[in-house]
VOKOLKOL-90247 format. One record per atom (N, C-alpha, C): residue number from 0; residue in one letter; atom name; x, y, z. Coordinates in Angstrom, 1 decimal, decimal comma. Each point is the difference from the previous one (the first is absolute). Layout:
residues N
<r pos="NUM" code="A" site="CA" X="X" Y="Y" Z="Z"/>
...
END
This chain:
residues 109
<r pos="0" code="X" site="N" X="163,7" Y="93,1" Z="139,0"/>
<r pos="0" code="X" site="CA" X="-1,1" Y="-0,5" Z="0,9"/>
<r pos="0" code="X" site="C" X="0,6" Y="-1,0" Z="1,0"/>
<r pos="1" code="X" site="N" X="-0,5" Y="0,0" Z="1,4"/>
<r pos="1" code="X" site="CA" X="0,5" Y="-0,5" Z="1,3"/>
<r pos="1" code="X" site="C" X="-0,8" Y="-1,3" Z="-0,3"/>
<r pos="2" code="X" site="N" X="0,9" Y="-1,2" Z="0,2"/>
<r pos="2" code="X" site="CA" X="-0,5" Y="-1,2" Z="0,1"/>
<r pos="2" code="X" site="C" X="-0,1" Y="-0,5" Z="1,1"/>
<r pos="3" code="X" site="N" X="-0,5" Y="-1,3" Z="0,7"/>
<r pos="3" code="X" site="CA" X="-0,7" Y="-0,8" Z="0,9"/>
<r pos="3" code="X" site="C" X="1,8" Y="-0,3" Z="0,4"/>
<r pos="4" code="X" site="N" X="0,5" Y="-0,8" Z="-1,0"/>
<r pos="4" code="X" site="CA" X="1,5" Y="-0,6" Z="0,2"/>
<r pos="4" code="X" site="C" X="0,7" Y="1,6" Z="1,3"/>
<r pos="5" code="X" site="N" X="0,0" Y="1,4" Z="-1,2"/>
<r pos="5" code="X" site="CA" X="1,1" Y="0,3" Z="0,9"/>
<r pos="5" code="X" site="C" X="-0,6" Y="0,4" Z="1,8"/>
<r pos="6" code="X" site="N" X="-0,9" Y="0,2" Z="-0,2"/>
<r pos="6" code="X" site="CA" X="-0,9" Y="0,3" Z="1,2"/>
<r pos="6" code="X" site="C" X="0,1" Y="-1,0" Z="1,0"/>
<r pos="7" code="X" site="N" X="0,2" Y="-1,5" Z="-0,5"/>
<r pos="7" code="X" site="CA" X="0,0" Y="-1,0" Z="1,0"/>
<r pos="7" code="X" site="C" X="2,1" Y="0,6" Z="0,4"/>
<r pos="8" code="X" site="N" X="0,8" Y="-0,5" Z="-0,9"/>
<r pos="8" code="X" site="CA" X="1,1" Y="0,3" Z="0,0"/>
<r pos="8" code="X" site="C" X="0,2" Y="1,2" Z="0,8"/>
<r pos="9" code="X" site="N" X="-0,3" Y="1,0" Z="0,3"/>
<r pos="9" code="X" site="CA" X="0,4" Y="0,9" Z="0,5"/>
<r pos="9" code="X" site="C" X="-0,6" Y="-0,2" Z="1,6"/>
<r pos="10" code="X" site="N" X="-1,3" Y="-0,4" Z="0,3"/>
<r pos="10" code="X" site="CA" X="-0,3" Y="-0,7" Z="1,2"/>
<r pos="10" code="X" site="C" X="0,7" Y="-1,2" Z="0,5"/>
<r pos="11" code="X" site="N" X="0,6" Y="-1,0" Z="-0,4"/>
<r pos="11" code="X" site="CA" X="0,6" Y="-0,5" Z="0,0"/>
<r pos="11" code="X" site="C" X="1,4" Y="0,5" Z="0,6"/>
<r pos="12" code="X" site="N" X="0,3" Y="0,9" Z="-0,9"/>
<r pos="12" code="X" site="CA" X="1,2" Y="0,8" Z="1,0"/>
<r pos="12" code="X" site="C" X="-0,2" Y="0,1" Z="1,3"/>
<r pos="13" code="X" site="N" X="-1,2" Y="1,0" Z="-0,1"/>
<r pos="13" code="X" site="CA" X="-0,2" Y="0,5" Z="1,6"/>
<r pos="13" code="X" site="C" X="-0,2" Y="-1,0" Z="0,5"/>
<r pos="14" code="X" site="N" X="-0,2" Y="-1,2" Z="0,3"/>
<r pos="14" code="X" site="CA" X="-0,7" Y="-1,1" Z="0,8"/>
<r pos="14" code="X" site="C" X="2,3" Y="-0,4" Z="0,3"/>
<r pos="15" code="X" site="N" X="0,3" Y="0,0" Z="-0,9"/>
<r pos="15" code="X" site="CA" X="1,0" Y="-0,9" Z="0,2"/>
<r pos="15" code="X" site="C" X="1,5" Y="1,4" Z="1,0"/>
<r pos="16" code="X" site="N" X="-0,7" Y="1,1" Z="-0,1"/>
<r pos="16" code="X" site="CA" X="1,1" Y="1,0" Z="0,6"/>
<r pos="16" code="X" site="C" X="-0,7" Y="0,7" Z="1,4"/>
<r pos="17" code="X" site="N" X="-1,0" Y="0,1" Z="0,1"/>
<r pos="17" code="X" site="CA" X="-0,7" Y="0,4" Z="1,1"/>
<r pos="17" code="X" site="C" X="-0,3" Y="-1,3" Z="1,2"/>
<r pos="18" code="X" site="N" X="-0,4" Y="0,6" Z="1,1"/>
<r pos="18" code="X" site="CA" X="-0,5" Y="-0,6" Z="1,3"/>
<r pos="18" code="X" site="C" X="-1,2" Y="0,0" Z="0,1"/>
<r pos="19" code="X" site="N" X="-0,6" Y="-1,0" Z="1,4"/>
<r pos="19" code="X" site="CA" X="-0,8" Y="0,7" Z="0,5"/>
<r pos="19" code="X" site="C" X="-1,2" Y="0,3" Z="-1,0"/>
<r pos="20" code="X" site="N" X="-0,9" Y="0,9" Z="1,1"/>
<r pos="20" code="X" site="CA" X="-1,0" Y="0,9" Z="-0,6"/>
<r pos="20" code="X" site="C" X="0,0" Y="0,0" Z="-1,5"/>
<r pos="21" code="X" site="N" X="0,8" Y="0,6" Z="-0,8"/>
<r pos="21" code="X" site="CA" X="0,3" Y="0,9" Z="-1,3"/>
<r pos="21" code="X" site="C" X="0,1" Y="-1,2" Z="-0,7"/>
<r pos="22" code="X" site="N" X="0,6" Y="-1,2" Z="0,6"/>
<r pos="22" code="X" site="CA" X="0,3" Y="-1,1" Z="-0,8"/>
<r pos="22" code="X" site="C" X="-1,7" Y="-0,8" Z="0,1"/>
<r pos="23" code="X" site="N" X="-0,4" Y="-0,1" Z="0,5"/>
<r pos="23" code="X" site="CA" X="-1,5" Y="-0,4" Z="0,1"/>
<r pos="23" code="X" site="C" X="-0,7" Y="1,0" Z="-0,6"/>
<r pos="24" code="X" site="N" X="0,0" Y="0,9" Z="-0,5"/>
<r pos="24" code="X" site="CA" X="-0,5" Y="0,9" Z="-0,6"/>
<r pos="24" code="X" site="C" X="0,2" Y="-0,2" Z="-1,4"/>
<r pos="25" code="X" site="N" X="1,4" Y="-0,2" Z="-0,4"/>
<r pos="25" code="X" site="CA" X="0,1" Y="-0,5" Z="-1,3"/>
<r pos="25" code="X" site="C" X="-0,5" Y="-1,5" Z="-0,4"/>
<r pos="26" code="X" site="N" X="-0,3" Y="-1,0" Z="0,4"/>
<r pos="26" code="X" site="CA" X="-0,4" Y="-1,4" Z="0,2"/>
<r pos="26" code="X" site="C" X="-1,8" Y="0,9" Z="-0,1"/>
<r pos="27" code="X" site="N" X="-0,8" Y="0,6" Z="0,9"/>
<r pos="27" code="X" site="CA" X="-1,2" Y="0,1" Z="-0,2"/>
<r pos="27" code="X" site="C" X="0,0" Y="0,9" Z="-1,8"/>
<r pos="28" code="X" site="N" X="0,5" Y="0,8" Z="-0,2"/>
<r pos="28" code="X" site="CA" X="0,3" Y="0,7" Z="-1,3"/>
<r pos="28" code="X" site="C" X="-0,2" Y="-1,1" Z="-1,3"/>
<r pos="29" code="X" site="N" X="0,7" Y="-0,9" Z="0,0"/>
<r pos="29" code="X" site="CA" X="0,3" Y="-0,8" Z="-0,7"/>
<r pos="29" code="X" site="C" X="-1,7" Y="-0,7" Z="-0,6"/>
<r pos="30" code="X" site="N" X="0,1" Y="-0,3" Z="1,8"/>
<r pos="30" code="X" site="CA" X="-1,8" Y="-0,7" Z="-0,1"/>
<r pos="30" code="X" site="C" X="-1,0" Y="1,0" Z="-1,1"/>
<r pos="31" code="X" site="N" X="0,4" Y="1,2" Z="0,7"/>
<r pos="31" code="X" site="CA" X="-1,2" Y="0,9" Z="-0,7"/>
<r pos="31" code="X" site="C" X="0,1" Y="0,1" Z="-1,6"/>
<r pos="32" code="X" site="N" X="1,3" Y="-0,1" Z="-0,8"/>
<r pos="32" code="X" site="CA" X="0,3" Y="0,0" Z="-0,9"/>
<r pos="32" code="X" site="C" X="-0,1" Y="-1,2" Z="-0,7"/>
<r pos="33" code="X" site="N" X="0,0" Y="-1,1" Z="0,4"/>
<r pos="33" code="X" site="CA" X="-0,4" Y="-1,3" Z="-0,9"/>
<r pos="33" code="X" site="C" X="-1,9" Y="0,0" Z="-0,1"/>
<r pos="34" code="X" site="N" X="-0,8" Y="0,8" Z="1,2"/>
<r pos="34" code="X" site="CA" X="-0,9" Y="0,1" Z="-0,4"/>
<r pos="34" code="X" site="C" X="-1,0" Y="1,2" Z="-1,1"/>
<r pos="35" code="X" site="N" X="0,9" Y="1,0" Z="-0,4"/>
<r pos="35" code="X" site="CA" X="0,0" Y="0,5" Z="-0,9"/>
<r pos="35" code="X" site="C" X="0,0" Y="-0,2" Z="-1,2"/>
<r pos="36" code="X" site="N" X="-1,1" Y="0,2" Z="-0,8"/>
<r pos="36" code="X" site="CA" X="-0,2" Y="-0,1" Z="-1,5"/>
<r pos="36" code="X" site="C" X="0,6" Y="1,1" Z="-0,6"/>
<r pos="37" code="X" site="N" X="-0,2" Y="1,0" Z="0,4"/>
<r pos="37" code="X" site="CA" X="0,3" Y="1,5" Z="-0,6"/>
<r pos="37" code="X" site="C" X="1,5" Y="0,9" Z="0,2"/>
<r pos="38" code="X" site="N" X="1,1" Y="0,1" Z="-0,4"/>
<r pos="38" code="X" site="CA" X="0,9" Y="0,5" Z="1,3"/>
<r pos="38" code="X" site="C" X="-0,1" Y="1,6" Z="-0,2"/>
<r pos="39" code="X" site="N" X="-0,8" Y="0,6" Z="-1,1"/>
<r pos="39" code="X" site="CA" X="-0,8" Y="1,3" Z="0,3"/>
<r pos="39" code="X" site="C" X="-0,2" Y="0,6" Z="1,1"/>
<r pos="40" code="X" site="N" X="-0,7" Y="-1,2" Z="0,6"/>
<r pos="40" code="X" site="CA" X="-0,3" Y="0,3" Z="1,6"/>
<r pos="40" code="X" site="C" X="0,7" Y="0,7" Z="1,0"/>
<r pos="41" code="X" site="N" X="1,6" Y="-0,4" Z="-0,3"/>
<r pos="41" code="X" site="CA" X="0,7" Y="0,7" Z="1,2"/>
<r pos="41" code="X" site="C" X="0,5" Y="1,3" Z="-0,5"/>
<r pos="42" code="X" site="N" X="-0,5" Y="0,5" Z="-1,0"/>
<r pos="42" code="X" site="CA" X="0,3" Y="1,2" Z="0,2"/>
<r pos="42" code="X" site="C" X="-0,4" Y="1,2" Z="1,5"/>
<r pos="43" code="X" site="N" X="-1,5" Y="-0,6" Z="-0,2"/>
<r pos="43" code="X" site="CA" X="-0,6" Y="0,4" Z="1,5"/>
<r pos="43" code="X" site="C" X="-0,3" Y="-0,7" Z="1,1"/>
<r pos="44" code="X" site="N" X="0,7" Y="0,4" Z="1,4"/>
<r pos="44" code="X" site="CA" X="0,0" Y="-0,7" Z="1,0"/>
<r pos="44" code="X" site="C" X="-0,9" Y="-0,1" Z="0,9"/>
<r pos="45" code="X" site="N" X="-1,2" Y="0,8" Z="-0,3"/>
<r pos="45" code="X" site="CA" X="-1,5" Y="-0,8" Z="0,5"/>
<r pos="45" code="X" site="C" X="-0,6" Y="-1,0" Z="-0,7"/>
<r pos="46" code="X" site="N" X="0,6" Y="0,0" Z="-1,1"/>
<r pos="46" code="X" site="CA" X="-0,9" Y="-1,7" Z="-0,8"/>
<r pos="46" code="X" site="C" X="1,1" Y="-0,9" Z="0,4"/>
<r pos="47" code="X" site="N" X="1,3" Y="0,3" Z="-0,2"/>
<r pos="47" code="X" site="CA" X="0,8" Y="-1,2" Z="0,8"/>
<r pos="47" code="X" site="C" X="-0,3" Y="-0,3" Z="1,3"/>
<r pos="48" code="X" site="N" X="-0,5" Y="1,0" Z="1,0"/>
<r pos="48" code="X" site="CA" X="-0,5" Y="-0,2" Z="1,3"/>
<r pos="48" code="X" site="C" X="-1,3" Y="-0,5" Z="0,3"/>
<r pos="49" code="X" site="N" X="-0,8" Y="0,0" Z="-1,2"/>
<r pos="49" code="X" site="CA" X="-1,1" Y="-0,3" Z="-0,2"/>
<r pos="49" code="X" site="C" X="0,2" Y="-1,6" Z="-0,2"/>
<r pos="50" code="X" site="N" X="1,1" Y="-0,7" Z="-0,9"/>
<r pos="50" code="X" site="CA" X="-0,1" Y="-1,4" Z="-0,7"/>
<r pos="50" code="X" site="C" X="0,2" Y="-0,6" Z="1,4"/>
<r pos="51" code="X" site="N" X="1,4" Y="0,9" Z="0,8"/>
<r pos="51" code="X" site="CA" X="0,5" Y="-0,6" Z="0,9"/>
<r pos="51" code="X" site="C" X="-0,8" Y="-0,6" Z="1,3"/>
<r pos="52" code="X" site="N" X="-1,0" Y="0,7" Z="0,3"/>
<r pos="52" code="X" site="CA" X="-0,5" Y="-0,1" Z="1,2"/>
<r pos="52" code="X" site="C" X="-1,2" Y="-1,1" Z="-0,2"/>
<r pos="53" code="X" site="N" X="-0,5" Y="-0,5" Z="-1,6"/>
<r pos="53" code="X" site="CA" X="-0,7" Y="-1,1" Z="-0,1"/>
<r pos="53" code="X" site="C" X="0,8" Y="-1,5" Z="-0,3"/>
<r pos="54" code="X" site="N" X="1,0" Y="0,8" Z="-0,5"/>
<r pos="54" code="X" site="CA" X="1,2" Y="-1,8" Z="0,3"/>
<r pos="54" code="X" site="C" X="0,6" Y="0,0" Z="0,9"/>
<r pos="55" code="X" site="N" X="0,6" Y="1,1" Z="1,1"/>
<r pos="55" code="X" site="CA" X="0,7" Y="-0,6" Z="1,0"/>
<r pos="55" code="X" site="C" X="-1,1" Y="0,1" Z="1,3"/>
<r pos="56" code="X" site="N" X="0,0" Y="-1,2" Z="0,5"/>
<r pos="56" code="X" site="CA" X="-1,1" Y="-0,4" Z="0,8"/>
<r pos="56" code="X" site="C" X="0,4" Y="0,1" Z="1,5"/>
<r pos="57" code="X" site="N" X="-0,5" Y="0,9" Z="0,9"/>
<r pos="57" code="X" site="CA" X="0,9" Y="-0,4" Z="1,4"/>
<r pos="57" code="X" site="C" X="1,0" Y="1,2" Z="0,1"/>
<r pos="58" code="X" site="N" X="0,2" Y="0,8" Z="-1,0"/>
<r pos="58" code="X" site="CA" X="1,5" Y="0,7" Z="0,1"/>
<r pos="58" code="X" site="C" X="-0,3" Y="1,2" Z="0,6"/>
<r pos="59" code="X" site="N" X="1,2" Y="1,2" Z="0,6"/>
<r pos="59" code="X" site="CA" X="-0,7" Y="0,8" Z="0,7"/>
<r pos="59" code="X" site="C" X="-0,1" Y="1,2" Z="-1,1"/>
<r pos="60" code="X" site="N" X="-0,6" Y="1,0" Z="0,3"/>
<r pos="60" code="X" site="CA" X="-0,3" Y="0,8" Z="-1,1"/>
<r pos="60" code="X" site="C" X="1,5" Y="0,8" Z="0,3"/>
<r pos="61" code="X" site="N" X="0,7" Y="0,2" Z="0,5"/>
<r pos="61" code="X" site="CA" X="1,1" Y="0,7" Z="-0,1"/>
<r pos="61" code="X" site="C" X="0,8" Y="-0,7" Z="-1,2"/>
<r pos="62" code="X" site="N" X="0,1" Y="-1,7" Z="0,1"/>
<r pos="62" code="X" site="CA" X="0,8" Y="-0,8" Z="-0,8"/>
<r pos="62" code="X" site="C" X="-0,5" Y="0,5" Z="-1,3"/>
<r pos="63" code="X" site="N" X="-1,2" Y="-0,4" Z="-0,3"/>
<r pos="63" code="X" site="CA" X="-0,7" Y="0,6" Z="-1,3"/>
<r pos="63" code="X" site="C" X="0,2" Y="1,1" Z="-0,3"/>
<r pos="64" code="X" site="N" X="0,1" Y="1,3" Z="0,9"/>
<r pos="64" code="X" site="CA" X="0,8" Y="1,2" Z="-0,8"/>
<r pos="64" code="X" site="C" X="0,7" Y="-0,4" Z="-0,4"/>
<r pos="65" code="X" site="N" X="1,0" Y="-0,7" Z="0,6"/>
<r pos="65" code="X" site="CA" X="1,4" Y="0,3" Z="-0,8"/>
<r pos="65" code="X" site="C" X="0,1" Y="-0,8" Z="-0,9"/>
<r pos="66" code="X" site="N" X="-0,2" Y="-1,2" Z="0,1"/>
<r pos="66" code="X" site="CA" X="-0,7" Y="-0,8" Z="-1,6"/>
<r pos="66" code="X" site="C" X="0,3" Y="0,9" Z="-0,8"/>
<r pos="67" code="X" site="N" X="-1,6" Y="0,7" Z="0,0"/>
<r pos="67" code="X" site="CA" X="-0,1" Y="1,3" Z="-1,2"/>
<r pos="67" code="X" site="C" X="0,9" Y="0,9" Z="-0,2"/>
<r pos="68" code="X" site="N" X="0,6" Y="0,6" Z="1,1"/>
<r pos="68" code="X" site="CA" X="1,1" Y="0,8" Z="-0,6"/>
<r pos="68" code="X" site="C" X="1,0" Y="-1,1" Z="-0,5"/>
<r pos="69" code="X" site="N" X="0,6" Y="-0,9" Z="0,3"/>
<r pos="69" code="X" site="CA" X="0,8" Y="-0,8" Z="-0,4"/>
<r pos="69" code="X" site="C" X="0,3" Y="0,0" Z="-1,3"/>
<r pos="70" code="X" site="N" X="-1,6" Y="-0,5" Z="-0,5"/>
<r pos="70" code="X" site="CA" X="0,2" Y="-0,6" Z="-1,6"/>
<r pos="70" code="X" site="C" X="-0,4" Y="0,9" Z="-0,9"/>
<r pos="71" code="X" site="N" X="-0,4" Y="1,3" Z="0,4"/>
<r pos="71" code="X" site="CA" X="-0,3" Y="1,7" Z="-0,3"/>
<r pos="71" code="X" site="C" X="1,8" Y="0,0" Z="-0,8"/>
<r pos="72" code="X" site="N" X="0,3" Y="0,4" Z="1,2"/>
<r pos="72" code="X" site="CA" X="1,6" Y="0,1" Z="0,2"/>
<r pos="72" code="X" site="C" X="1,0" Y="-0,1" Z="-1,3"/>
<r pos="73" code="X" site="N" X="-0,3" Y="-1,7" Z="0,2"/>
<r pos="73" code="X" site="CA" X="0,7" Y="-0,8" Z="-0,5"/>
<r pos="73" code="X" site="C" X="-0,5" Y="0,4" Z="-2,0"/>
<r pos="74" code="X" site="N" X="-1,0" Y="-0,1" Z="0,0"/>
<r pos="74" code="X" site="CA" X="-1,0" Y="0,0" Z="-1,3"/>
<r pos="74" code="X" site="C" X="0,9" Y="1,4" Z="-0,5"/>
<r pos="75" code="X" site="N" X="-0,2" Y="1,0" Z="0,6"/>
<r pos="75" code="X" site="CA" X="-0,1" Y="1,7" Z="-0,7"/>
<r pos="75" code="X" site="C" X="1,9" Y="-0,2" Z="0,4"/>
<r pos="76" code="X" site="N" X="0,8" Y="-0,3" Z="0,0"/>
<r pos="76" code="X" site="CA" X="1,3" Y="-0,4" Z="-0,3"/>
<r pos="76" code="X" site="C" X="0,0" Y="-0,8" Z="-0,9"/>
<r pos="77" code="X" site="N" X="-0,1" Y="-0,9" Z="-0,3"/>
<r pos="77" code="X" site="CA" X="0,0" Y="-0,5" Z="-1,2"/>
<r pos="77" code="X" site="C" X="-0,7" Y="0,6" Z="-0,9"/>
<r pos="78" code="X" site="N" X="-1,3" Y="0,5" Z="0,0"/>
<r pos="78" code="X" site="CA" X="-0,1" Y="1,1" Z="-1,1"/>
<r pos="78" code="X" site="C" X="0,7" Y="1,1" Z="-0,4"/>
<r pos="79" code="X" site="N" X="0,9" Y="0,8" Z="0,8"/>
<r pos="79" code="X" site="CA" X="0,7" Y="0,6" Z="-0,3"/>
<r pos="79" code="X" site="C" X="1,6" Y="-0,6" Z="-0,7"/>
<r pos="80" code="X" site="N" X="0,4" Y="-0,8" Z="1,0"/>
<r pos="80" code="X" site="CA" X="1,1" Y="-1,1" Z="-1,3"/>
<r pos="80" code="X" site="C" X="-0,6" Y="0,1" Z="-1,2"/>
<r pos="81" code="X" site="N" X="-0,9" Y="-0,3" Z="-0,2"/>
<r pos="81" code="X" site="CA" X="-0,6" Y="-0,9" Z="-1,2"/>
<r pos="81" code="X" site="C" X="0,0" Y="1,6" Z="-0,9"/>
<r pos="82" code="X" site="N" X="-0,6" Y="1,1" Z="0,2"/>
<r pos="82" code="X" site="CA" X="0,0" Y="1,1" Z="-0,5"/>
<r pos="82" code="X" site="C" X="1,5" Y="1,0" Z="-0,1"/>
<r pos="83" code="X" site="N" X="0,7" Y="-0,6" Z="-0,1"/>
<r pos="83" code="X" site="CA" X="1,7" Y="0,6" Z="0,2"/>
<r pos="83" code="X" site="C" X="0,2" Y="0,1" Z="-1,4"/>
<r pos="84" code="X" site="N" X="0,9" Y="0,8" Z="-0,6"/>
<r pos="84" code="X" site="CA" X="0,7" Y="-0,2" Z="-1,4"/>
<r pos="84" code="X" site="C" X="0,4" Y="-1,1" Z="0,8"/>
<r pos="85" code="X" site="N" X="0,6" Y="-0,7" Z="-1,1"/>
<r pos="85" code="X" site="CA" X="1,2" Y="-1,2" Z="-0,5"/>
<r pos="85" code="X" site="C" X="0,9" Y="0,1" Z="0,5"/>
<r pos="86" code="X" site="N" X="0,8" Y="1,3" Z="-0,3"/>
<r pos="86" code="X" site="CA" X="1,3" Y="0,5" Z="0,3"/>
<r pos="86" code="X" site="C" X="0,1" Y="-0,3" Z="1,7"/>
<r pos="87" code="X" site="N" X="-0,9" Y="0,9" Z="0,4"/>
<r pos="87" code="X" site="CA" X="0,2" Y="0,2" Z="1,5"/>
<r pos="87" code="X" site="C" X="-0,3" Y="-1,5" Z="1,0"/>
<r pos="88" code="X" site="N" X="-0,6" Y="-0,5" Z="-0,8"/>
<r pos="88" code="X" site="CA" X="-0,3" Y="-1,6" Z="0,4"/>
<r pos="88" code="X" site="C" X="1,1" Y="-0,5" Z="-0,3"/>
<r pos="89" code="X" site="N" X="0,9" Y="-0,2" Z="-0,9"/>
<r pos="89" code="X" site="CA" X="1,0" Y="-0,5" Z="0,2"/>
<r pos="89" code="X" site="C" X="1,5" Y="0,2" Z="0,8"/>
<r pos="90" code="X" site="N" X="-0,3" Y="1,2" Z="-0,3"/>
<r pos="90" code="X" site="CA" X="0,8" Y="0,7" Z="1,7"/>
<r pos="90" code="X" site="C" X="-0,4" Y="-0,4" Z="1,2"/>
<r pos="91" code="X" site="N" X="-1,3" Y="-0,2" Z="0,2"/>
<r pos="91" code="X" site="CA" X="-0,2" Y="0,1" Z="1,3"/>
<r pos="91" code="X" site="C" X="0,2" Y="-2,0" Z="0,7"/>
<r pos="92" code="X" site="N" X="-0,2" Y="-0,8" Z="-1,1"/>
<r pos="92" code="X" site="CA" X="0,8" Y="-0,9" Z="-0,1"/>
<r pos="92" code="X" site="C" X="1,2" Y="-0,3" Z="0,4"/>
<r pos="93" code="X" site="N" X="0,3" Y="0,2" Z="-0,6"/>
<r pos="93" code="X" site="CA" X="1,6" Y="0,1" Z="-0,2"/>
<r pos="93" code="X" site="C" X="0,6" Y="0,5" Z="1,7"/>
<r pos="94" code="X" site="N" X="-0,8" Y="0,9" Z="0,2"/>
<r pos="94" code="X" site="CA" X="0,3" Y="0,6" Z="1,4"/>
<r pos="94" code="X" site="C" X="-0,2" Y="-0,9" Z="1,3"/>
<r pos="95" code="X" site="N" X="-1,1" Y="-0,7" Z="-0,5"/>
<r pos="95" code="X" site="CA" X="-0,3" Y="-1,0" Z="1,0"/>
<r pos="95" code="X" site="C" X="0,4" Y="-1,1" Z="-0,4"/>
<r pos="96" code="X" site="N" X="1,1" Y="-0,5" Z="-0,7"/>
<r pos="96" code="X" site="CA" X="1,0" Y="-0,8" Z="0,0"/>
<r pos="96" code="X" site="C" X="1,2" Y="-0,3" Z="0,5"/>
<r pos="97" code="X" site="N" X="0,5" Y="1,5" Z="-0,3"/>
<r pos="97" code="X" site="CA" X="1,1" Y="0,2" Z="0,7"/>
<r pos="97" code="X" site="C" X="-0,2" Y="0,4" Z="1,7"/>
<r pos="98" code="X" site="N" X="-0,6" Y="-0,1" Z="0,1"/>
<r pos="98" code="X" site="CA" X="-0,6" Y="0,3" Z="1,7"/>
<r pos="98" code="X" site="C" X="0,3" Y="-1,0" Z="1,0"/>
<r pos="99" code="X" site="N" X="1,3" Y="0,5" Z="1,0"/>
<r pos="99" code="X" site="CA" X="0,3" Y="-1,1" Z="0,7"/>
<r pos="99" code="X" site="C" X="-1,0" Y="-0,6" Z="1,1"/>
<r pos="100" code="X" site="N" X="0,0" Y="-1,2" Z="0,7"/>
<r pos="100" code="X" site="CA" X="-1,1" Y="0,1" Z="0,7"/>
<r pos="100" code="X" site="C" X="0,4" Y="0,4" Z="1,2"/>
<r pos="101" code="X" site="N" X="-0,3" Y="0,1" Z="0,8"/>
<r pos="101" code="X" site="CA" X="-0,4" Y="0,7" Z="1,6"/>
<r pos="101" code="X" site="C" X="-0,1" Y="-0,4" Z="1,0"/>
<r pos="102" code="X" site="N" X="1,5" Y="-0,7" Z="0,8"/>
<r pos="102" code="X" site="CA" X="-0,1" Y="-0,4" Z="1,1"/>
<r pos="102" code="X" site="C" X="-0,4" Y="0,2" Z="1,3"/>
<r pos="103" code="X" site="N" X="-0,2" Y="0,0" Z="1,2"/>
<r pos="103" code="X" site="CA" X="-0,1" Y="0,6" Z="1,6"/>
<r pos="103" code="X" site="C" X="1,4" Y="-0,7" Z="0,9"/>
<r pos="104" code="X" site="N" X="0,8" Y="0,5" Z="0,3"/>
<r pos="104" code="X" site="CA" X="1,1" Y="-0,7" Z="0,9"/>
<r pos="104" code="X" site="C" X="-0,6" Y="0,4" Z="1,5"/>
<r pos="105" code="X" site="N" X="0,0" Y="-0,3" Z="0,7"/>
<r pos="105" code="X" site="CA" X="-0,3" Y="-0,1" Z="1,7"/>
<r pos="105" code="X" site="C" X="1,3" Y="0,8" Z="0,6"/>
<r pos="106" code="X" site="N" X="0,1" Y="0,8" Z="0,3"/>
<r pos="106" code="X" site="CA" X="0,8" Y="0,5" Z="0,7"/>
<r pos="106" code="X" site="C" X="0,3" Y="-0,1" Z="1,5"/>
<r pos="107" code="X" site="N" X="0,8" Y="-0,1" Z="0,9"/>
<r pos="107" code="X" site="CA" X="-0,2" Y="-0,4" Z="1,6"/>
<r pos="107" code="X" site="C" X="1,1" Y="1,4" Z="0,4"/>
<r pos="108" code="X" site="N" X="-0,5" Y="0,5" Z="1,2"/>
<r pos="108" code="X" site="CA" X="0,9" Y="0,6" Z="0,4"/>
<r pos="108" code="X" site="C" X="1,2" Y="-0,7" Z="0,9"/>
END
């Protein structure tokens, strides 16, 4: 079962690796999810677009799509982690451990 903790935690990510737009997207997400009782909800992304557009006040309905896909997204990935054997969850760990990270160099001609 998908908890509140990892749902914040994983928004949290996006907020802290994205820009811009996408990064404000994850920050409105967040909102929509602390006002959730149910996280059932996100399974489907017309009741998340449904919660969304009565708590975020002012926002443009594009933003609110992606809200909803956002924490759609985010939710049915973690349900699928969560539904892995063991085995392959620990591999896939493991994998993203050893994963170096990922620089950009500027190159000049």
């Amino acid at each position: 079962m998908i908890t509140v903790f990892e749902m914040e935690n994983e928004l949290k990510n996006e907020i802290d690796h994205l820009i811009g737009f996408r990064q404000q997207t994850a920050k409105y997400a967040l909102e929509v999810l602390h006002s959730m009782q149910d996280l059932s909800l996100l399974e489907n992304r017309s009741q998340i677009y449904t919660r969304a557009v009565s708590v975020l006040e002012n926002v443009s309905i594009h933003q609110i799509e992606d809200v909803a896909k956002m924490l759609n997204v985010i939710f049915s990935n973690l349900n699928l982690y969560h539904n892995l054997p063991d085995e392959i969850r620990r591999d896939l760990d493991e994998r993203k451990h050893k994963r170096t990270k990922i620089t950009l160099t500027r190159v000049e001609d």
